[in-house]
PDB file of N, CA, C and O in Angstrom, chain B, residues numbered from 101:
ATOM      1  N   UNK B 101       0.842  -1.176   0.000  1.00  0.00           N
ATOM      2  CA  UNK B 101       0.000   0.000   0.000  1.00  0.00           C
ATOM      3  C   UNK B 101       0.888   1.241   0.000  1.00  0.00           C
ATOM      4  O   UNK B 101       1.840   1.368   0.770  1.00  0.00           O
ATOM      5  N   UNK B 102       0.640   1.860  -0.618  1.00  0.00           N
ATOM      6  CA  UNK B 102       1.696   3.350  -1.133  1.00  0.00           C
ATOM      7  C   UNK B 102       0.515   4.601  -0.247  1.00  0.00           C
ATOM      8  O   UNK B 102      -0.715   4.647  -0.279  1.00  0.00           O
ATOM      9  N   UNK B 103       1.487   5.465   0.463  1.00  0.00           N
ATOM     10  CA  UNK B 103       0.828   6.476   1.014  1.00  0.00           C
ATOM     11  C   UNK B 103       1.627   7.529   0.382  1.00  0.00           C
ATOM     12  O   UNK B 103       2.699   7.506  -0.222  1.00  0.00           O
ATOM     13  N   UNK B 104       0.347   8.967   0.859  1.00  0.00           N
ATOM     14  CA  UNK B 104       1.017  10.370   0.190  1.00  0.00           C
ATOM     15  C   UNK B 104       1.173  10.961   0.877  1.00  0.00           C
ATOM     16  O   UNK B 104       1.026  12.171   0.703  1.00  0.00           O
ATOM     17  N   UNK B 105       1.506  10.516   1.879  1.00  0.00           N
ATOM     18  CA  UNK B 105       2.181  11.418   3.264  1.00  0.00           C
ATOM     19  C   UNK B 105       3.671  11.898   3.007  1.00  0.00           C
ATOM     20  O   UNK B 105       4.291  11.235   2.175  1.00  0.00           O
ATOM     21  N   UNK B 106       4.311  12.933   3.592  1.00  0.00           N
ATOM     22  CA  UNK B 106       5.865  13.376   2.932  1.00  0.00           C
ATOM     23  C   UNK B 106       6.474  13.906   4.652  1.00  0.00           C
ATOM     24  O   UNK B 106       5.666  14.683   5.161  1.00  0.00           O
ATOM     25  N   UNK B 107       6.910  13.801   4.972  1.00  0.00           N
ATOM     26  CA  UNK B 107       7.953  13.461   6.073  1.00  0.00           C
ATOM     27  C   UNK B 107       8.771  14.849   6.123  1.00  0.00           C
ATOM     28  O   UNK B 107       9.501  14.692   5.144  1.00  0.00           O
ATOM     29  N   UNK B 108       9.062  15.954   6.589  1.00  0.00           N
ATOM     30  CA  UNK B 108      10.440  16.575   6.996  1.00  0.00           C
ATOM     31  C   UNK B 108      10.857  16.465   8.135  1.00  0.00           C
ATOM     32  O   UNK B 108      10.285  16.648   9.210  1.00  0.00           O
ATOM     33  N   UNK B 109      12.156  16.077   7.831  1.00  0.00           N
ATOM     34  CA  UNK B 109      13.343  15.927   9.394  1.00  0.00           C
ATOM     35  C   UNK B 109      14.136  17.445   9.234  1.00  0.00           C
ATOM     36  O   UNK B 109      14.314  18.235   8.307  1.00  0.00           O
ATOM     37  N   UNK B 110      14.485  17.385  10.609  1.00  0.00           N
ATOM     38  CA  UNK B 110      15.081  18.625  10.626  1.00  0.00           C
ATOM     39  C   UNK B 110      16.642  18.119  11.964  1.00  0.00           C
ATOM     40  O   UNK B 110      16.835  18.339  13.160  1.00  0.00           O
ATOM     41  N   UNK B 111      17.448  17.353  10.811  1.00  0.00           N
ATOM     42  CA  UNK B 111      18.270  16.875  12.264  1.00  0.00           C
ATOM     43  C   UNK B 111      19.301  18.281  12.445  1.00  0.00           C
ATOM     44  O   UNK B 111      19.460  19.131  11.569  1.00  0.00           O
ATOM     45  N   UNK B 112      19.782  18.283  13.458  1.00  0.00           N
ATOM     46  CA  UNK B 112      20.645  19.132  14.316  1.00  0.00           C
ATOM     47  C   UNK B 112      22.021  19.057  14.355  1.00  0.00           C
ATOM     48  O   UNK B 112      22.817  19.886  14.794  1.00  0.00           O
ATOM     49  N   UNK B 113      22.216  18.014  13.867  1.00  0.00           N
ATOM     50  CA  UNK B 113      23.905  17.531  13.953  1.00  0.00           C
ATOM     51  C   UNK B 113      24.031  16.418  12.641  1.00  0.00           C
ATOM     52  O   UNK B 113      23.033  15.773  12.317  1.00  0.00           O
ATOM     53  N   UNK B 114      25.697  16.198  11.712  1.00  0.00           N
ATOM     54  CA  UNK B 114      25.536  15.659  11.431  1.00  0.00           C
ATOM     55  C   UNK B 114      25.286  14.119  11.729  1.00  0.00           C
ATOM     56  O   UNK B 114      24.754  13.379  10.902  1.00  0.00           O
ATOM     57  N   UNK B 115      25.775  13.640  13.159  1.00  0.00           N
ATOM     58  CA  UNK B 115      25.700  12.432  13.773  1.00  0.00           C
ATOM     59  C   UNK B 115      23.659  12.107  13.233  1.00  0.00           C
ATOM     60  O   UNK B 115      23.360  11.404  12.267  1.00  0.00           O
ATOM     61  N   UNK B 116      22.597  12.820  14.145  1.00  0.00           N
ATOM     62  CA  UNK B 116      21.403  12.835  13.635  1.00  0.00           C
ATOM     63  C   UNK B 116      21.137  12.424  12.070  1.00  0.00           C
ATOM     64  O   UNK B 116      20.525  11.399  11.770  1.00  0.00           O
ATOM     65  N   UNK B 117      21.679  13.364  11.088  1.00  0.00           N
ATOM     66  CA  UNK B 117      21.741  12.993   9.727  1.00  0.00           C
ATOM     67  C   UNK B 117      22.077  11.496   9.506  1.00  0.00           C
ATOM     68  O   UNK B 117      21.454  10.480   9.197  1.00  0.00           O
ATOM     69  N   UNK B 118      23.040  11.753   9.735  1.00  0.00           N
ATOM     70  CA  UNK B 118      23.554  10.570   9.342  1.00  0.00           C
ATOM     71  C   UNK B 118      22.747   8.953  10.059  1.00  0.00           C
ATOM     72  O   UNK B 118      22.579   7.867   9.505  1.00  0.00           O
ATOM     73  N   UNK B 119      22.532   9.229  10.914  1.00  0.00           N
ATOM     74  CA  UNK B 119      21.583   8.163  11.624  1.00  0.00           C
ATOM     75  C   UNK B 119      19.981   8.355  10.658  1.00  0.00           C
ATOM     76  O   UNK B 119      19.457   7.333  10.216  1.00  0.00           O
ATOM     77  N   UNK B 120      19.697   8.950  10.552  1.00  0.00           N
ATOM     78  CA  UNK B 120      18.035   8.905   9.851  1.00  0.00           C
ATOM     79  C   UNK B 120      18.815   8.883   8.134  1.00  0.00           C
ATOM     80  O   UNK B 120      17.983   9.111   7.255  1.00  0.00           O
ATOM     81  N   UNK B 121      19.900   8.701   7.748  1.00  0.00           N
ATOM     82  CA  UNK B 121      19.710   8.694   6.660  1.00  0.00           C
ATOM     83  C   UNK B 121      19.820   6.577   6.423  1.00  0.00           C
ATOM     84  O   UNK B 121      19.289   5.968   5.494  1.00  0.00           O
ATOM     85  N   UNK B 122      20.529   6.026   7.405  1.00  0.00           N
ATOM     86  CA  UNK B 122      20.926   5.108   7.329  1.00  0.00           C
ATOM     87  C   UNK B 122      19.690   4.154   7.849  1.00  0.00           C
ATOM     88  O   UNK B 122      19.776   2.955   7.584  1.00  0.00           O
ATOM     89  N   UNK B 123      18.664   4.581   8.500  1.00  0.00           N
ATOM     90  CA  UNK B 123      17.374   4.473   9.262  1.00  0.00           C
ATOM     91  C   UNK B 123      16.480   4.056   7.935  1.00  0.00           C
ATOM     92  O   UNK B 123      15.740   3.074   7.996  1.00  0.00           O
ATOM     93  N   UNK B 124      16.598   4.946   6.591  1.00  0.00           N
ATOM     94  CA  UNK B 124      15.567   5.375   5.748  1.00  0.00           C
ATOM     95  C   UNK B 124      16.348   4.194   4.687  1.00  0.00           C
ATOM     96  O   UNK B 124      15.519   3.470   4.135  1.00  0.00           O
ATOM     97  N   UNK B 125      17.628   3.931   4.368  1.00  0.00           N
ATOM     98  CA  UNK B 125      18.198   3.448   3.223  1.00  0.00           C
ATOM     99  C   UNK B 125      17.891   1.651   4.036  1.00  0.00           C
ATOM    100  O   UNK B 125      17.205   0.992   3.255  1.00  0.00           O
ATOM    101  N   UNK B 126      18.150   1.062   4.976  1.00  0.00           N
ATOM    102  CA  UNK B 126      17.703   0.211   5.883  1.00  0.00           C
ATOM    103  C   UNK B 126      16.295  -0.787   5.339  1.00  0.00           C
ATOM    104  O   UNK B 126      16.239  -1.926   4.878  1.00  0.00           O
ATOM    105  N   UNK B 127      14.797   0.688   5.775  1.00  0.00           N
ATOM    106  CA  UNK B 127      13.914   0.294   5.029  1.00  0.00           C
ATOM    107  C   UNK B 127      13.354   0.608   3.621  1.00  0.00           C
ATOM    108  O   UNK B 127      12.175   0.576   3.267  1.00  0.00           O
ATOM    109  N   UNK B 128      14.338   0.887   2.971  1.00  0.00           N
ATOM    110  CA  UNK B 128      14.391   0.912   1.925  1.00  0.00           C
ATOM    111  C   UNK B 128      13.246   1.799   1.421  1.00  0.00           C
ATOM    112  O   UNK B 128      12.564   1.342   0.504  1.00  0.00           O
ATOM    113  N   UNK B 129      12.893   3.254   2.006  1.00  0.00           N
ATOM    114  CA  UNK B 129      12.053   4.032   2.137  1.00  0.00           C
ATOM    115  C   UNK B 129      13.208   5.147   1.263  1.00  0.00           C
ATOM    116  O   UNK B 129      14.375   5.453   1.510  1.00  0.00           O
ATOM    117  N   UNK B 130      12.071   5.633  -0.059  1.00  0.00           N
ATOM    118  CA  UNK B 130      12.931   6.625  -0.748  1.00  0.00           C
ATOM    119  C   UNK B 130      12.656   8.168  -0.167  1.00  0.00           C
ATOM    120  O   UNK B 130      11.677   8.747   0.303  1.00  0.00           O
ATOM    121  N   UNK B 131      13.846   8.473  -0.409  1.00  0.00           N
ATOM    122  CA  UNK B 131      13.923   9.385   0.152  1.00  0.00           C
ATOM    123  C   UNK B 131      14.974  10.842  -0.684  1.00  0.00           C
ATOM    124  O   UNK B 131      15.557  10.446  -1.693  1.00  0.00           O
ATOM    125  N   UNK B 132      15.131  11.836  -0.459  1.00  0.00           N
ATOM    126  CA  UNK B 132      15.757  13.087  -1.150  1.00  0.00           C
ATOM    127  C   UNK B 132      16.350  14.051   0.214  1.00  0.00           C
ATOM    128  O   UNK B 132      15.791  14.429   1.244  1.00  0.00           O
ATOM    129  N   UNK B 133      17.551  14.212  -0.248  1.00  0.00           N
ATOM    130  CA  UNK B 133      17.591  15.446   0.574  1.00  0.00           C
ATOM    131  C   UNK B 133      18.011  17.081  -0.029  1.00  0.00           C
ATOM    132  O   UNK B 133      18.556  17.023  -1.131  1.00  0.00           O
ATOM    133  N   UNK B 134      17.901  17.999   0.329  1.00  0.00           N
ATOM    134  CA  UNK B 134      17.641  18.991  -0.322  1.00  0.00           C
ATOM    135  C   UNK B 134      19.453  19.990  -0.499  1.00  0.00           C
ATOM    136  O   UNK B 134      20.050  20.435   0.481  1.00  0.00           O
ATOM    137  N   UNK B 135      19.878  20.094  -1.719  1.00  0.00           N
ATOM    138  CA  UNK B 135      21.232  20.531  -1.787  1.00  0.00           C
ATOM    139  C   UNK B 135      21.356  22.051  -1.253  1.00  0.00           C
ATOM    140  O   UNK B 135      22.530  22.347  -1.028  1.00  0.00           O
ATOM    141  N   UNK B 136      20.308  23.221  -0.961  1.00  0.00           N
ATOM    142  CA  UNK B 136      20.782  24.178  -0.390  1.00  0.00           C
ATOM    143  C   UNK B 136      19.618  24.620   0.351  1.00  0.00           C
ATOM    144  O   UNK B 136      18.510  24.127   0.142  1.00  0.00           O
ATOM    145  N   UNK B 137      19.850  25.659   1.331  1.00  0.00           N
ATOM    146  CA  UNK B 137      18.638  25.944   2.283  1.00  0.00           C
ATOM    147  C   UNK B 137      17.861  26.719   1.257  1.00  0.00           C
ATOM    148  O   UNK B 137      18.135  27.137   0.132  1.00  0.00           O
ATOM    149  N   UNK B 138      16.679  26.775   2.114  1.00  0.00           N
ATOM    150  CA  UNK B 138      15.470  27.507   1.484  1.00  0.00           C
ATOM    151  C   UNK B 138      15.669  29.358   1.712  1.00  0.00           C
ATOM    152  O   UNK B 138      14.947  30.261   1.289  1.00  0.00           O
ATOM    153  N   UNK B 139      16.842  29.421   2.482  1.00  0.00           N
ATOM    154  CA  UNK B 139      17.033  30.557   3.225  1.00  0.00           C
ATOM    155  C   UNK B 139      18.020  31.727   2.797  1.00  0.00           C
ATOM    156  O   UNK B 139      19.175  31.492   3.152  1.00  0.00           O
ATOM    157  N   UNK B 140      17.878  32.734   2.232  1.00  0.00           N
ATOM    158  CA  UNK B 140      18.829  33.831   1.667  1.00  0.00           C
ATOM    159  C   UNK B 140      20.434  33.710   3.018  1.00  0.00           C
ATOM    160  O   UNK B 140      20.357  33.673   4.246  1.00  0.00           O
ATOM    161  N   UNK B 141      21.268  33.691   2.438  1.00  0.00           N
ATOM    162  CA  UNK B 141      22.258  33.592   3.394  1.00  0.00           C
ATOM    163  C   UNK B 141      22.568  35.334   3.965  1.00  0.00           C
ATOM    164  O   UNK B 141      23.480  35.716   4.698  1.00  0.00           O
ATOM    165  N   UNK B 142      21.797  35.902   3.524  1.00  0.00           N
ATOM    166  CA  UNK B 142      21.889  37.549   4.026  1.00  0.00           C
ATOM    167  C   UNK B 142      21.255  37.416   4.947  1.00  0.00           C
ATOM    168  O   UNK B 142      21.806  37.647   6.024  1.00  0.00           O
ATOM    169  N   UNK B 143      20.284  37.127   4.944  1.00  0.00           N
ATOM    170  CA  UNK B 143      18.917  37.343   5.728  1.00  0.00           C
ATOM    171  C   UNK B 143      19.485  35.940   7.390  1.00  0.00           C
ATOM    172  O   UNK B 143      19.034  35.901   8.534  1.00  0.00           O
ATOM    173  N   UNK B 144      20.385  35.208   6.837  1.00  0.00           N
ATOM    174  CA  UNK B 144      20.832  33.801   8.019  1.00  0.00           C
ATOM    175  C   UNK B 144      22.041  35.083   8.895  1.00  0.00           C
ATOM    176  O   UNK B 144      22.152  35.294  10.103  1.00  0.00           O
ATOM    177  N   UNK B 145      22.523  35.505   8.142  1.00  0.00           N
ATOM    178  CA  UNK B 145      23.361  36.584   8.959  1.00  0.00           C
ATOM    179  C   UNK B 145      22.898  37.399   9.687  1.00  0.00           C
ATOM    180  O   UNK B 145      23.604  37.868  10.581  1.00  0.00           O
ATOM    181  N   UNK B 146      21.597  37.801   9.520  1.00  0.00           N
ATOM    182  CA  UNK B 146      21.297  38.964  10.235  1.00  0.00           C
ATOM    183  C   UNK B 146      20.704  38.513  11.558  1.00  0.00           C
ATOM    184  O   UNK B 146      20.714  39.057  12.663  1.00  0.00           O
ATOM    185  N   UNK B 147      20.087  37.149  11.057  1.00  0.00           N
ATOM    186  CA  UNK B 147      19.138  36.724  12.491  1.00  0.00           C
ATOM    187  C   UNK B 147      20.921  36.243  13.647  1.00  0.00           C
ATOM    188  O   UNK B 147      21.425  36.775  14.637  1.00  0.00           O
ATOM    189  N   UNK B 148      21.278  35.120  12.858  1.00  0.00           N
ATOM    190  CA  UNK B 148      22.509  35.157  13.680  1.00  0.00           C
ATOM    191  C   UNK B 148      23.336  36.364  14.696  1.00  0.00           C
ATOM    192  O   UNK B 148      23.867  36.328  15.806  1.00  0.00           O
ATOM    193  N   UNK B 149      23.084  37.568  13.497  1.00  0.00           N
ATOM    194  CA  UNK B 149      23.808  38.700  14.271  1.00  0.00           C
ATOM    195  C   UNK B 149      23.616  39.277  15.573  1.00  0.00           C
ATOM    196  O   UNK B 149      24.192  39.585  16.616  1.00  0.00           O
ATOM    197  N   UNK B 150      22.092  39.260  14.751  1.00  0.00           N
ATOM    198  CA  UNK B 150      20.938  39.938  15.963  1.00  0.00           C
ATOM    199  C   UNK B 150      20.380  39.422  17.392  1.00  0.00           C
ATOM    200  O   UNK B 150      19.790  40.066  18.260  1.00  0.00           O
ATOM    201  N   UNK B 151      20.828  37.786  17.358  1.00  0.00           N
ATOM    202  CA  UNK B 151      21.046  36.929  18.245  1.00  0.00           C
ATOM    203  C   UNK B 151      22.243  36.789  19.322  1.00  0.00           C
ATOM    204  O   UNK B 151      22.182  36.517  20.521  1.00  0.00           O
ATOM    205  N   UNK B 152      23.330  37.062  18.508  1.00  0.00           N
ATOM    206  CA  UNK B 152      25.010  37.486  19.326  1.00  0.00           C
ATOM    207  C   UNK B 152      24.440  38.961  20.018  1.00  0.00           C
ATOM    208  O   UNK B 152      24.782  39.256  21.163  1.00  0.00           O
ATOM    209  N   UNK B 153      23.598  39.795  19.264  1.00  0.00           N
ATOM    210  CA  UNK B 153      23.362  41.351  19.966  1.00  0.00           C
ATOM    211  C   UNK B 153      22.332  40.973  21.406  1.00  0.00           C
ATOM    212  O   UNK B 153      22.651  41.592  22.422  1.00  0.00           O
ATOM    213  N   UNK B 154      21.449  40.255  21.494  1.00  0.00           N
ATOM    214  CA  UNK B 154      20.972  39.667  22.400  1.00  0.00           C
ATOM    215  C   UNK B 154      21.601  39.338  23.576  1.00  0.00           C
ATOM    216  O   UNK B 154      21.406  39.899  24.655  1.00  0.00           O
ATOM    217  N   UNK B 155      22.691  38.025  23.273  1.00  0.00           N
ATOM    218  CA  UNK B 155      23.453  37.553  24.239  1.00  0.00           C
ATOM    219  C   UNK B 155      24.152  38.698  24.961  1.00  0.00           C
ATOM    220  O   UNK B 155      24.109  38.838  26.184  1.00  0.00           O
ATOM    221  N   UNK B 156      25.021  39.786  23.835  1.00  0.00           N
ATOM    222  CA  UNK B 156      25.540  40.364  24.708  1.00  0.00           C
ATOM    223  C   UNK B 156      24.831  41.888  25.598  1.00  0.00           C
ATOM    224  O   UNK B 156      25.553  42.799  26.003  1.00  0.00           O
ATOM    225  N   UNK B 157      23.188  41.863  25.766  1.00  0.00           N
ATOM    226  CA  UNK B 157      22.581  42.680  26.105  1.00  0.00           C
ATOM    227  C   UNK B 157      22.708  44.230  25.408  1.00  0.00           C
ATOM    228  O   UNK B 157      22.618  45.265  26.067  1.00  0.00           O
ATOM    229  N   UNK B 158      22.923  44.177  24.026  1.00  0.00           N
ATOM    230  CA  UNK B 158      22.705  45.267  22.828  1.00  0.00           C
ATOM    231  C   UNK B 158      20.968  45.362  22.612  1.00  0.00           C
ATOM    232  O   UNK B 158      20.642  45.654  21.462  1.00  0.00           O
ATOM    233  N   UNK B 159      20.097  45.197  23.368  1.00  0.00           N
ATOM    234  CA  UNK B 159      19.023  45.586  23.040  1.00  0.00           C
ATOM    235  C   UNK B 159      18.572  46.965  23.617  1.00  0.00           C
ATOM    236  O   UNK B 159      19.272  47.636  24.375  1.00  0.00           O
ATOM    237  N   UNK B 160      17.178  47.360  23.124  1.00  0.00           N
ATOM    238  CA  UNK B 160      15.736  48.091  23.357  1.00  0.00           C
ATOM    239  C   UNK B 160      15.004  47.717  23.730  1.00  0.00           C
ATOM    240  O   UNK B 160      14.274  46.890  23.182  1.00  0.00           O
ATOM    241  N   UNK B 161      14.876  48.197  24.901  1.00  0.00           N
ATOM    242  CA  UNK B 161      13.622  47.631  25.960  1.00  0.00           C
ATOM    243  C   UNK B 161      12.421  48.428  26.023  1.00  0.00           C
ATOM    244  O   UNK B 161      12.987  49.257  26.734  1.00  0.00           O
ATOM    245  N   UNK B 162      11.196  48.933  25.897  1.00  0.00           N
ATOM    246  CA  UNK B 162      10.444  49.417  25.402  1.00  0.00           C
ATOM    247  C   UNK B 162       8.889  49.265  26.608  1.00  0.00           C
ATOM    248  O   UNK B 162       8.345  48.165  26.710  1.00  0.00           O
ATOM    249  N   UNK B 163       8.400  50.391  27.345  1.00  0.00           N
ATOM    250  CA  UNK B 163       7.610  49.960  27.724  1.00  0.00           C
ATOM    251  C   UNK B 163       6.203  49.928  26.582  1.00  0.00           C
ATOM    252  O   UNK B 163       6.201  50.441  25.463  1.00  0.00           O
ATOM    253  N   UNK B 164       5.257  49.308  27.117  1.00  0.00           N
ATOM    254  CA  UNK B 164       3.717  49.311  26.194  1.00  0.00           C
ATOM    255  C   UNK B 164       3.357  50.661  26.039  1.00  0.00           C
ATOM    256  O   UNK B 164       2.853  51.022  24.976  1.00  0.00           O
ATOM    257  N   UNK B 165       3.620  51.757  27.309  1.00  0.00           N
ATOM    258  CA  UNK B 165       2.636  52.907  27.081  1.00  0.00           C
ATOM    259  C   UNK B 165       3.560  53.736  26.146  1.00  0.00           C
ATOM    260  O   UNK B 165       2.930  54.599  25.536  1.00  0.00           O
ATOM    261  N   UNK B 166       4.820  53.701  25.890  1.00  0.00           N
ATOM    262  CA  UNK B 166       5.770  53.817  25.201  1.00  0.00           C
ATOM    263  C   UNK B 166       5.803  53.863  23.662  1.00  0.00           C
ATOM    264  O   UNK B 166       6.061  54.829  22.944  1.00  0.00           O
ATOM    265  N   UNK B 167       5.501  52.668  23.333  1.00  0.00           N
ATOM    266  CA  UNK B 167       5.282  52.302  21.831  1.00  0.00           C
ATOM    267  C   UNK B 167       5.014  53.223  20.818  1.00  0.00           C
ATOM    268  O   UNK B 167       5.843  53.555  19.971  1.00  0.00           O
ATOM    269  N   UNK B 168       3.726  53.696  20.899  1.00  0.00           N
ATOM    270  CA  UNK B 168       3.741  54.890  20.049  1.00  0.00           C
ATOM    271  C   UNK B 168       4.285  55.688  19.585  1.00  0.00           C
ATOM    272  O   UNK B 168       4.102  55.980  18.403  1.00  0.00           O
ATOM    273  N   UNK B 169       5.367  56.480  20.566  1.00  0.00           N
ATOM    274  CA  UNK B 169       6.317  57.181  20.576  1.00  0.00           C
ATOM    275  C   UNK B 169       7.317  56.692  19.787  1.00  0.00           C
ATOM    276  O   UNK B 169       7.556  57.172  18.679  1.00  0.00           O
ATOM    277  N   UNK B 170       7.813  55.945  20.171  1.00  0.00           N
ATOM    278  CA  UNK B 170       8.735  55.123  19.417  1.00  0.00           C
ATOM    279  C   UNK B 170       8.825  54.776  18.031  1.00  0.00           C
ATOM    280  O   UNK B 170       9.799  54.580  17.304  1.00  0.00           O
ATOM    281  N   UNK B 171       7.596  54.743  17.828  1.00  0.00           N
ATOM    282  CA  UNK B 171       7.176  54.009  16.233  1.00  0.00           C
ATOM    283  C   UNK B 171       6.747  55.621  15.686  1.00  0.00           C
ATOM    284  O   UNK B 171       6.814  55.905  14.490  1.00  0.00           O
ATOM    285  N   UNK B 172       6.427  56.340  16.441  1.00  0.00           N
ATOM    286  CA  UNK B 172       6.364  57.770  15.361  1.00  0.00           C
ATOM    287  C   UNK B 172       5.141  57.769  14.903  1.00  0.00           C
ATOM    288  O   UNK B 172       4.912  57.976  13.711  1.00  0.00           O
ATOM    289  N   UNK B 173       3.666  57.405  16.285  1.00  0.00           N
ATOM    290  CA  UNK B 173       2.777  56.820  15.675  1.00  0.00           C
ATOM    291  C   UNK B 173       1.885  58.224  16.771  1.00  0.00           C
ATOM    292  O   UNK B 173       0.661  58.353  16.732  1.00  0.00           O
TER     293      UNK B 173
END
């Protein structure tokens, strides 16, 4: 019986990969994996960046009654 169900993994490491790829070739379940992200590598930099600005407490803290102001609203 053939189903149309489609599966994404999202492993974390290559150890993970490599285990679900050997998992899938095993039961002989076909399978593809995808040669580049779906993701602009500009746009992977910025979240990355903006994430290191986080850690090192580079933010804007903003109260609610605030907002307006802020946004120029």
């Amino acid at each position: 019986m053939k189903s149309n169900k489609i599966l994404i993994a999202h492993p974390k490491t290559n150890k993970e990969l490599k285990a679900l790829k050997a998992f899938m070739e095993a039961l002989k379940i076909k399978f593809e994996m995808a040669k580049e992200s779906p993701y602009d590598p500009e746009f992977i930099e910025k979240v990355l960046e903006s994430r290191q600005q986080v850690r090192e407490g580079k933010v804007t803290r903003l109260k609610k009654e605030d907002l307006k102001e802020f946004l120029g609203l």
